[in-house]
N, C-alpha and C positions, 0 to 999 in steps of 0.2 A: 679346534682340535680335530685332526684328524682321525679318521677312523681305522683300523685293518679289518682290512678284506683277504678271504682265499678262497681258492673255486677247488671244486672235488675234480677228478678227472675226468667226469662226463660232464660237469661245465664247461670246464676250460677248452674239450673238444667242439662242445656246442657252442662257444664263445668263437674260436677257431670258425666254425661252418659257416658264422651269420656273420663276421667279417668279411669271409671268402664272395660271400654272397651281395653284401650289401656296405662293405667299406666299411671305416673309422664306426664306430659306436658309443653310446654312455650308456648307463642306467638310473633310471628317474624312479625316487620314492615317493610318492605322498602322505598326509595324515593317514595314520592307518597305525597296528598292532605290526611292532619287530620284531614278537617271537616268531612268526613266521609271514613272512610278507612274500609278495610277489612283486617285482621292481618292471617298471617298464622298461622291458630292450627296444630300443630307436637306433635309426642311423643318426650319427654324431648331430646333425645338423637338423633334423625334425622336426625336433621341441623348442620353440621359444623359449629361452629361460627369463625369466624374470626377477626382479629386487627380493624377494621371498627364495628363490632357489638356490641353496645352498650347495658345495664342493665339498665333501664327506669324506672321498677316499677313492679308491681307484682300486679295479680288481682285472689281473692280466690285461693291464695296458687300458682300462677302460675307465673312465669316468665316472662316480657314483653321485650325483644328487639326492639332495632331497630338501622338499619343502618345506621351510621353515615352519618349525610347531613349537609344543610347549611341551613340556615331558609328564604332562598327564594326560596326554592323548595318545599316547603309546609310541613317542618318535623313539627313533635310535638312541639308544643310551648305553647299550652294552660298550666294551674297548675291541671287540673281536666278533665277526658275522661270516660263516662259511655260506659261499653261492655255490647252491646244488641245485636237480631238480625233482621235478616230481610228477607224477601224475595230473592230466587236466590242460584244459585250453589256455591259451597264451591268455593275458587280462585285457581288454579293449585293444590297442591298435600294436598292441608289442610285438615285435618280432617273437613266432616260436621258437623253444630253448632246441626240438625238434619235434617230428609229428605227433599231435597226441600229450606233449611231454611241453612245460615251463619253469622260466626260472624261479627257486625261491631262497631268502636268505635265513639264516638261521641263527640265533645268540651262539655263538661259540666257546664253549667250555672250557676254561684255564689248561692249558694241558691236551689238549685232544688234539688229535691228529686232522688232516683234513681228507 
């Protein structure tokens, strides 16, 4: 099952910047909490993916993984995740969303705008 994804306008711009910069892209989730996660931004080809990584959805043109879990570890389960950012350093080897500033996702509300 796929997922939907939408980016706010200062993602899709910083989505925009880190292509210009560094080509094709995905985003990679791990175990981790999806009320608010931070996803690793890679150039498309970076990450090895493996038999546990998962095709989720895609968010302006971009690929969203994530690693196979169970849903009492807090993976994805919402139908709808807005990619904004936020304050704070990239997460380990992620491309920044921009200085200072990374990406994160967010359960998206029935009805809200993005």
């Amino acid at each position: 099952m796929a997922i939907e994804f939408v980016a706010t306008k200062d993602a899709q711009d910083a989505i925009a910047r880190a292509k210009a910069e560094h080509g094709e892209l995905m985003f990679h989730l791990t175990a981790g909490r999806c009320q608010s996660r931070c996803p690793l931004c890679l150039p498309a080809n970076e990450l090895r993916l493996g038999g546990r990584d998962m095709l989720i959805g895609e968010v302006e043109g971009v690929p969203v993984f994530e690693m196979e879990s169970t849903l009492s570890d807090g993976s994805c389960t919402a139908a709808s995740y807005i990619l904004d950012l936020e304050a704070g350093m990239a997460i380990g080897f992620s491309i920044a969303a921009s200085p200072g500033r990374r990406f994160v996702l967010r359960p998206r509300r029935q009805g809200a705008e993005n």
